[in-house]
N, CA and C atoms as a LAMMPS dump frame, in Angstrom:
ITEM: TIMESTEP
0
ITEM: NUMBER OF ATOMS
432
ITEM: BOX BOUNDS ff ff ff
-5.0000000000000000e+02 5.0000000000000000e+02
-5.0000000000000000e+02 5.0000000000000000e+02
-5.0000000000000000e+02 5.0000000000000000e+02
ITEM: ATOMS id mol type element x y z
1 1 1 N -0.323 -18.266 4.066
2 1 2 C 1.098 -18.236 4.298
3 1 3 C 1.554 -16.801 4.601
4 2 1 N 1.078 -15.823 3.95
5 2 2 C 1.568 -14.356 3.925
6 2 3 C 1.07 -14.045 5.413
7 3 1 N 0.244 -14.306 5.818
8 3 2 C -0.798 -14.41 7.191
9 3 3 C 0.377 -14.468 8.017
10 4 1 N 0.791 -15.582 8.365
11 4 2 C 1.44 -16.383 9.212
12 4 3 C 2.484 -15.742 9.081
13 5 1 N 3.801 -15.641 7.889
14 5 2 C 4.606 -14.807 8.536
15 5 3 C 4.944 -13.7 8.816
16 6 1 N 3.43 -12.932 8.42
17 6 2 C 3.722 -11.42 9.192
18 6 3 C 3.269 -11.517 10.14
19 7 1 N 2.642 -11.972 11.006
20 7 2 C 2.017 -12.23 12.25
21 7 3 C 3.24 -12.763 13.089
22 8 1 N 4.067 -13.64 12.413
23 8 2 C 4.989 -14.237 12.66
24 8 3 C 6.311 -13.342 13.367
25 9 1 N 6.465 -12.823 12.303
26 9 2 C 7.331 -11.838 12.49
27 9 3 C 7.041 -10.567 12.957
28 10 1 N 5.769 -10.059 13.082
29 10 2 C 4.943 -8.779 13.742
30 10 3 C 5.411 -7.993 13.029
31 11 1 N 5.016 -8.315 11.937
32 11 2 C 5.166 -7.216 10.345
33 11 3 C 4.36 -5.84 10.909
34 12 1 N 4.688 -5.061 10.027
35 12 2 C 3.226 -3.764 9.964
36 12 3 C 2.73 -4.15 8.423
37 13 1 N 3.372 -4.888 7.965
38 13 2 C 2.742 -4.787 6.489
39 13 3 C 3.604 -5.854 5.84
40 14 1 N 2.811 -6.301 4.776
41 14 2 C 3.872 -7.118 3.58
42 14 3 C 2.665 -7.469 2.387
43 15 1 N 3.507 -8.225 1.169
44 15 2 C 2.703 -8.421 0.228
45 15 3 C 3.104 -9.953 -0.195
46 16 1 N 2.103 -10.038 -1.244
47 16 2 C 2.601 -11.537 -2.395
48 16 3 C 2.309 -10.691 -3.644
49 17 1 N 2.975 -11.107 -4.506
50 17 2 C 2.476 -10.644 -6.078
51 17 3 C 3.471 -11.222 -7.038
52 18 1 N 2.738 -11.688 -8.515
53 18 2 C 3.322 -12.403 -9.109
54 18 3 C 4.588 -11.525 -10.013
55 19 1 N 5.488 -12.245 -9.821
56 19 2 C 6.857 -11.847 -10.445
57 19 3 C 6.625 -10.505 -11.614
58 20 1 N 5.783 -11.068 -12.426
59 20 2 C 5.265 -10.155 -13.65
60 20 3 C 5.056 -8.947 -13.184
61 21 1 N 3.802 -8.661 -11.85
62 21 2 C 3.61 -7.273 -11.715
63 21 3 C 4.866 -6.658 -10.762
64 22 1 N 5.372 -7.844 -9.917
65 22 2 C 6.1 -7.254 -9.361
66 22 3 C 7.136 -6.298 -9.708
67 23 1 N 7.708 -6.922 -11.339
68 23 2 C 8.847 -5.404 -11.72
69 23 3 C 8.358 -4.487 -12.144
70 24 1 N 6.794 -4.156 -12.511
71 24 2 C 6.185 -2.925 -12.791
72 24 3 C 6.3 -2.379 -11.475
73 25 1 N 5.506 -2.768 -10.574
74 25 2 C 5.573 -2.398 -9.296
75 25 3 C 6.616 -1.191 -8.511
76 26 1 N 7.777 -2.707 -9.127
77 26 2 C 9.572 -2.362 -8.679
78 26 3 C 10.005 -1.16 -9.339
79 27 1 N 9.419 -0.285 -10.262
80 27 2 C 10.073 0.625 -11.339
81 27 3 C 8.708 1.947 -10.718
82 28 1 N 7.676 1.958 -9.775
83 28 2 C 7.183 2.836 -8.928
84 28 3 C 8.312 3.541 -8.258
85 29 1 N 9.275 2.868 -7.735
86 29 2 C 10.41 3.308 -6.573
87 29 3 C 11.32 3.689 -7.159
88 30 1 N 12.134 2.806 -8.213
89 30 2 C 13.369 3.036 -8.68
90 30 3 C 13.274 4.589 -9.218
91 31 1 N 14.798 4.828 -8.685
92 31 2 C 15.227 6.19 -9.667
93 31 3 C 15.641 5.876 -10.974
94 32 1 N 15.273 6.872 -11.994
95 32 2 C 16.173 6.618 -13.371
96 32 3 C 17.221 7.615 -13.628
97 33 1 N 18.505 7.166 -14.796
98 33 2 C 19.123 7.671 -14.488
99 33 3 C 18.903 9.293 -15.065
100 34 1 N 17.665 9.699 -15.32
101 34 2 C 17.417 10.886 -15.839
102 34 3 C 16.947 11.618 -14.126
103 35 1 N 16.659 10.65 -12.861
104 35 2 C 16.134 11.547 -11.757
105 35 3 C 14.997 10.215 -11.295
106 36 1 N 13.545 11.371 -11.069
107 36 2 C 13.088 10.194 -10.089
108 36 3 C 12.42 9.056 -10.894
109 37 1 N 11.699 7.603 -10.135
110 37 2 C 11.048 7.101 -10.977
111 37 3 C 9.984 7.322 -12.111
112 38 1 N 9.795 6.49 -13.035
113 38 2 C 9.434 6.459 -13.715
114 38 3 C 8.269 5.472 -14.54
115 39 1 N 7.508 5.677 -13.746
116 39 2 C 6.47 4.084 -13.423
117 39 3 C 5.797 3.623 -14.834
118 40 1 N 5.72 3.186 -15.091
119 40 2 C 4.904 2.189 -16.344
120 40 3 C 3.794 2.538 -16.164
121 41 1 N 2.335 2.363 -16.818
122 41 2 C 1.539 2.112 -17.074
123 41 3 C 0.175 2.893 -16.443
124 42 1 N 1.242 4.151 -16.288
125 42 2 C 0.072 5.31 -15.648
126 42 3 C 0.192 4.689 -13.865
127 43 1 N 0.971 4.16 -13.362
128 43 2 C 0.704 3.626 -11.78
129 43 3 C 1.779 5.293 -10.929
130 44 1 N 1.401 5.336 -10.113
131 44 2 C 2.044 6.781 -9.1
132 44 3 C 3.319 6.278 -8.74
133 45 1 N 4.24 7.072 -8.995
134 45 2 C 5.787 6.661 -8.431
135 45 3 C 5.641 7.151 -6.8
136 46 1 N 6.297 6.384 -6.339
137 46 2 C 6.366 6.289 -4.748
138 46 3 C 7.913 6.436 -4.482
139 47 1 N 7.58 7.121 -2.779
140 47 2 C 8.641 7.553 -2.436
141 47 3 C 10.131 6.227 -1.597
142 48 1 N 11.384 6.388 -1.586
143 48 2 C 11.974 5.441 -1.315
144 48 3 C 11.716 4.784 0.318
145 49 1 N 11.594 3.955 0.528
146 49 2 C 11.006 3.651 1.908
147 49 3 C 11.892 4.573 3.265
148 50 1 N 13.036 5.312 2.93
149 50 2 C 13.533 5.947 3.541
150 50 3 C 12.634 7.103 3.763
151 51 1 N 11.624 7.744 3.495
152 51 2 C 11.474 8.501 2.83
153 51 3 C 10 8.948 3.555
154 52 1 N 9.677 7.809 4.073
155 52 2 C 8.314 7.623 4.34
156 52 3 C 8.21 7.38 6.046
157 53 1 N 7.02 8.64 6.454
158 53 2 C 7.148 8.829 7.795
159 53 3 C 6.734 7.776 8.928
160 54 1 N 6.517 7.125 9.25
161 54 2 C 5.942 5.879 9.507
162 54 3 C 6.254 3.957 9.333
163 55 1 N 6.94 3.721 9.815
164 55 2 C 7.066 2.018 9.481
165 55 3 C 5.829 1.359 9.05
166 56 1 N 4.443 1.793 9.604
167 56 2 C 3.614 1.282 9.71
168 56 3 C 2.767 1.433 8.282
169 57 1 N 3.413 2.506 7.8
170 57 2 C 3.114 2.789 5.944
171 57 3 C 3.514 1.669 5.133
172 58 1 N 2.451 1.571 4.304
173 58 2 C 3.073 0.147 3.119
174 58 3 C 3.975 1.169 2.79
175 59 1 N 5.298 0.32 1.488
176 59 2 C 5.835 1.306 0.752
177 59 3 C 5.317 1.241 -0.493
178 60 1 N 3.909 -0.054 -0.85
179 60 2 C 3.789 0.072 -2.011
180 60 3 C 2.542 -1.332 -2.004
181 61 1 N 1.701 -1.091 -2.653
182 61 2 C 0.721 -2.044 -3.028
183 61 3 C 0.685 -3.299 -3.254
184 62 1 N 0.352 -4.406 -3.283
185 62 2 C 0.982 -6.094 -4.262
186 62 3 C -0.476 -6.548 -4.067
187 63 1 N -0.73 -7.718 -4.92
188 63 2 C -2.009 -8.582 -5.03
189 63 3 C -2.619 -8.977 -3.879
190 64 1 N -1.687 -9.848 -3.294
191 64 2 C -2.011 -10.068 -1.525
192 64 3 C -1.478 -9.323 -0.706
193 65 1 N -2.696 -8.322 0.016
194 65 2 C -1.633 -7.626 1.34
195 65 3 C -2.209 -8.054 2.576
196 66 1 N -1.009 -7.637 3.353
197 66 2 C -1.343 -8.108 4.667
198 66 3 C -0.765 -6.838 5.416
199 67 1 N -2.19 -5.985 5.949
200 67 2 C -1.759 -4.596 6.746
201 67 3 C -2.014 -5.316 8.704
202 68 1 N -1.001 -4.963 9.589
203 68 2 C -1.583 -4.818 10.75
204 68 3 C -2.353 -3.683 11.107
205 69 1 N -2.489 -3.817 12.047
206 69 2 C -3.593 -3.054 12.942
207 69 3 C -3.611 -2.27 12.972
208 70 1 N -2.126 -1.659 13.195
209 70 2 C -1.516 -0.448 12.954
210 70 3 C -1.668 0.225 11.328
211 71 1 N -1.128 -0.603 10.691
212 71 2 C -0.826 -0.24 9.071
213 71 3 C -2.234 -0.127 8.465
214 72 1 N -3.247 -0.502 9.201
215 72 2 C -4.834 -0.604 8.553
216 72 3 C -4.904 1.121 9.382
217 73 1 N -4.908 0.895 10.675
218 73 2 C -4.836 2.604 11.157
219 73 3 C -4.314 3.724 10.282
220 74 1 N -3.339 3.357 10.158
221 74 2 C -2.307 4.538 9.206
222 74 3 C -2.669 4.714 8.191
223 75 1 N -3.659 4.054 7.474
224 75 2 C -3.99 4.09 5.952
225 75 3 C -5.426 4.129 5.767
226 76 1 N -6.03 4.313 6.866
227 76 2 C -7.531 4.855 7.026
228 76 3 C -8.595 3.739 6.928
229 77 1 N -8.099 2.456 6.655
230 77 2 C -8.434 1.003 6.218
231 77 3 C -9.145 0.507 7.386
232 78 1 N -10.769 0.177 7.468
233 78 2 C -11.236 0.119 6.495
234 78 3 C -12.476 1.413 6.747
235 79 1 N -12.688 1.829 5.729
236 79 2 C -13.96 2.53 5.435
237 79 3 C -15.455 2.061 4.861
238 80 1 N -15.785 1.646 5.725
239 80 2 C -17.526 0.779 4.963
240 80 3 C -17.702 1.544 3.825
241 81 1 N -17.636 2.578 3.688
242 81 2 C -18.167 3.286 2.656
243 81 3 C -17.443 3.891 1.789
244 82 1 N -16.523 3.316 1.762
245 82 2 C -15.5 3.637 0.543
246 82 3 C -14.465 2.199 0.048
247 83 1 N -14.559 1.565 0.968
248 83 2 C -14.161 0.036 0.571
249 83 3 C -14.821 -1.26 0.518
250 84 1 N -16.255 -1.305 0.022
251 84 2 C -17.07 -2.019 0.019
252 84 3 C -16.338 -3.256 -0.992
253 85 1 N -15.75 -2.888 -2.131
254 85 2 C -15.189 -3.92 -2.951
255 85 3 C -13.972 -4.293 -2.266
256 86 1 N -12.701 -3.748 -2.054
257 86 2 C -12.155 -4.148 -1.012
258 86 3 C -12.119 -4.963 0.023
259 87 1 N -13.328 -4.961 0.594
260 87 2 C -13.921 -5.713 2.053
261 87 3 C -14.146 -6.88 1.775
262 88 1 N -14.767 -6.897 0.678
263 88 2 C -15.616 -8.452 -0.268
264 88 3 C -14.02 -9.022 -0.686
265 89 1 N -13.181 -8.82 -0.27
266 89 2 C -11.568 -9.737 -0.525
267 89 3 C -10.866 -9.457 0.378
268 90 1 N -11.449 -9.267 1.914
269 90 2 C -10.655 -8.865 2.596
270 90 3 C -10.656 -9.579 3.951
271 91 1 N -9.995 -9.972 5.024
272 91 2 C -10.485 -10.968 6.204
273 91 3 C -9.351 -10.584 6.623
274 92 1 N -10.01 -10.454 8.443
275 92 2 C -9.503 -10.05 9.663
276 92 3 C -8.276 -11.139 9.865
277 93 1 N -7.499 -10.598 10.59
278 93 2 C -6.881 -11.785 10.757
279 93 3 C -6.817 -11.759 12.578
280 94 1 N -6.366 -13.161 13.375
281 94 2 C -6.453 -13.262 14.499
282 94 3 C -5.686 -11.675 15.129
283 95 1 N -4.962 -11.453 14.921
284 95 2 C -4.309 -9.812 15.789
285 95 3 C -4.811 -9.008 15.352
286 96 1 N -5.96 -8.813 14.571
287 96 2 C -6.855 -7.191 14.602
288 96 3 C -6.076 -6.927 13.028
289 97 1 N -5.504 -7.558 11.999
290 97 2 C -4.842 -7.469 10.687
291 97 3 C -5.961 -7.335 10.13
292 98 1 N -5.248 -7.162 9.291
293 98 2 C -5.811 -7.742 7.757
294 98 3 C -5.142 -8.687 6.543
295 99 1 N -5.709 -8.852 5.443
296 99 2 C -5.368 -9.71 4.271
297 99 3 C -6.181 -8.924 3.533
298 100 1 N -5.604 -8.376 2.426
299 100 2 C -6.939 -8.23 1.249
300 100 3 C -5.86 -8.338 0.088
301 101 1 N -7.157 -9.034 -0.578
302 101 2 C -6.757 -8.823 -2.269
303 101 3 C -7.134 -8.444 -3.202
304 102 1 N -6.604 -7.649 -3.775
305 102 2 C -7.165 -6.551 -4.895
306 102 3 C -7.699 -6.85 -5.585
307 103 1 N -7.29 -8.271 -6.355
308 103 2 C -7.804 -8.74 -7.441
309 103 3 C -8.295 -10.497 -6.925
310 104 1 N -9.638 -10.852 -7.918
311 104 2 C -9.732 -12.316 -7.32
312 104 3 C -8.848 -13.219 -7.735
313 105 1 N -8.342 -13.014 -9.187
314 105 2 C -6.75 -13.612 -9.571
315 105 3 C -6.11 -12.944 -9.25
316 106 1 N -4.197 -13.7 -9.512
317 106 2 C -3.461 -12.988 -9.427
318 106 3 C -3.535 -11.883 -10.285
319 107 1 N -2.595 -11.137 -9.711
320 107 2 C -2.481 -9.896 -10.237
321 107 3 C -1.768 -9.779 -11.719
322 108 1 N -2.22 -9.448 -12.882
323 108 2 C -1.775 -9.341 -14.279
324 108 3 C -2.045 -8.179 -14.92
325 109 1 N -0.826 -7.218 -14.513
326 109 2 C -0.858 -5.859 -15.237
327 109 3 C -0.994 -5.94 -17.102
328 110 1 N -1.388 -6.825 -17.381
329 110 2 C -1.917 -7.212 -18.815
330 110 3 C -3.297 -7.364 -18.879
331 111 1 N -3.699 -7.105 -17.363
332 111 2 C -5.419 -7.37 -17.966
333 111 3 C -5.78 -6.057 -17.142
334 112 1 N -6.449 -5.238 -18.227
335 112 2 C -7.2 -4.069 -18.046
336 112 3 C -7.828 -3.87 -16.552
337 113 1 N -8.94 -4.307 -16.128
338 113 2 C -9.5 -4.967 -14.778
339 113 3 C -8.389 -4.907 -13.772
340 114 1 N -7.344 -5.794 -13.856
341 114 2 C -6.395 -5.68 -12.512
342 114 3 C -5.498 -4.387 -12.45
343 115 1 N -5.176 -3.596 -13.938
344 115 2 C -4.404 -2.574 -14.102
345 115 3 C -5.358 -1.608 -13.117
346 116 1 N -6.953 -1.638 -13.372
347 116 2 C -7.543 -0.445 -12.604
348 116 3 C -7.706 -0.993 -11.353
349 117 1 N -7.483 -2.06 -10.961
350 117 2 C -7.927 -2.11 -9.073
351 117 3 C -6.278 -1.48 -8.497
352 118 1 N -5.729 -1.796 -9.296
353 118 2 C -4.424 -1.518 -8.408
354 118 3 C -4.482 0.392 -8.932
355 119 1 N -4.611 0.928 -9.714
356 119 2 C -4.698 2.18 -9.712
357 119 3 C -5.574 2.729 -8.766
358 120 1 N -7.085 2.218 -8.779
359 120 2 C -7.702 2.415 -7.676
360 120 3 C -7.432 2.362 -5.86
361 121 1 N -6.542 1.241 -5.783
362 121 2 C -6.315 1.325 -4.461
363 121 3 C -5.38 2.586 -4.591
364 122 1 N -4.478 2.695 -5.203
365 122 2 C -3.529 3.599 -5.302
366 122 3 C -4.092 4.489 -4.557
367 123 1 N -5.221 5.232 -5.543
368 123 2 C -5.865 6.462 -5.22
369 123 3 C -7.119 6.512 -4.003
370 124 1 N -7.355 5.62 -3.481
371 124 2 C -7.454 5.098 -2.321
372 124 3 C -7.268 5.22 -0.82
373 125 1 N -5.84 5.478 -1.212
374 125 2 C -4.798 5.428 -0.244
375 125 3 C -3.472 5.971 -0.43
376 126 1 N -3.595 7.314 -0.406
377 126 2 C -2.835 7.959 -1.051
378 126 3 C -1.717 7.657 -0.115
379 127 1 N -1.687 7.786 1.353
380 127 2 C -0.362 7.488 2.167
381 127 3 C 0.177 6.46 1.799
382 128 1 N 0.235 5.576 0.563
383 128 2 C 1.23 4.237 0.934
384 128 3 C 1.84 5.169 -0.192
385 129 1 N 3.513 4.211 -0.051
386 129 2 C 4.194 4.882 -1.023
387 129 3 C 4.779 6.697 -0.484
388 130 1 N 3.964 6.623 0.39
389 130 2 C 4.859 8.593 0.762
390 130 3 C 4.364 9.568 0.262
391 131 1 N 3.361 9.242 -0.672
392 131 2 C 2.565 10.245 -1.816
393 131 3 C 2.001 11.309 -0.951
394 132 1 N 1.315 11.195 0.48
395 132 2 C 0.622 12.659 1.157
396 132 3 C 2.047 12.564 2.449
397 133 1 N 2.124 14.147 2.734
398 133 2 C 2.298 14.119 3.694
399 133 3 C 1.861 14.473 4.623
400 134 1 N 1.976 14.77 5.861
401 134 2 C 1.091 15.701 6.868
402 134 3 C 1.706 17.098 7.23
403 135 1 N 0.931 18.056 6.967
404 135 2 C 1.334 19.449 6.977
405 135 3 C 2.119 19.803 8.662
406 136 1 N 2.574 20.33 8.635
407 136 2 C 3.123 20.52 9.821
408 136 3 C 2.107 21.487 10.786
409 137 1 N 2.08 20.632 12.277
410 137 2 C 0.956 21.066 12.996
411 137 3 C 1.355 22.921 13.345
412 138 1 N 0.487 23.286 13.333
413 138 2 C 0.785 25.314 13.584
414 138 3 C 1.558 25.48 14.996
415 139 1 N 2.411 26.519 14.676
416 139 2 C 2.942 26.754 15.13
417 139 3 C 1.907 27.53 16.922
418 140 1 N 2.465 27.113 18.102
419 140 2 C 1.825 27.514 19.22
420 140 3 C 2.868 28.039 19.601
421 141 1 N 3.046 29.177 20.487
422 141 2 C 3.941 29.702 21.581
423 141 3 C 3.79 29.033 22.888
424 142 1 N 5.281 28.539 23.271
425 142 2 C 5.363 28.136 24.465
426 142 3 C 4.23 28.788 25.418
427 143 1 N 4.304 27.766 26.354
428 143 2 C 3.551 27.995 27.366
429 143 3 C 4.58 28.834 28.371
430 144 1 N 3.694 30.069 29.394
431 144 2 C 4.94 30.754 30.235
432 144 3 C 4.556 30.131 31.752
């Protein structure tokens, strides 16, 4: 289903994830009222999707993702040799996409195991969320 309507809609990206992780998730982004977020459970606070250079950037991780072609480009996805577990939950989709899922269940930030795949992708992939940016290319003098 997640397939279909980002393909559908010519997403660069989207997710599924169960309600539960989703408000951990949801509290990556949020500001508090002390300043910026304030994420639960050791997960990286991410930047507001405003924020983030690229459409084609997730703004944030979920159980089922679905990156296009593009959004697999932008996020270095896939690497044989650094996403071997990844890959083993992961399938092409007809437009050059993807689908992967982090975890073989849903996702339950109550079970140790799914807390570290999703930290792991985190660190993974540091561009989702806004976390790297790209240094600004050096400065050249016009051409005369």
């Amino acid at each position: 289903m997640l397939e279909r309507v980002a393909e559908g809609a010519r997403a660069f990206w989207g997710h599924a994830t169960p309600d539960g992780a989703a408000l951990d998730i949801a509290e990556q982004i949020a500001p508090t009222l002390e300043g910026p977020p304030s994420p639960p459970r050791g997960l990286p606070a991410l930047k507001l999707f405003e924020h983030i250079r690229a459409p084609e950037i997730p703004y944030y991780l979920g159980w089922l993702n679905y990156w296009s072609d593009a959004a697999a480009r932008a996020i270095g996805f896939p690497d044989p040799s650094r996403d071997a577990d990844l890959l083993s939950r992961a399938r092409r989709t007809a437009t050059g996409g993807w689908v992967v899922r982090l975890t073989d269940t849903p996702l339950d930030l109550d079970n140790p195991a799914h807390l570290e795949a999703l930290v792991r992708a985190y660190e993974r992939f540091p561009e989702i969320g806004g976390r790297v940016t790209l240094a600004d290319p050096p400065f050249q003098e016009p051409s005369r």
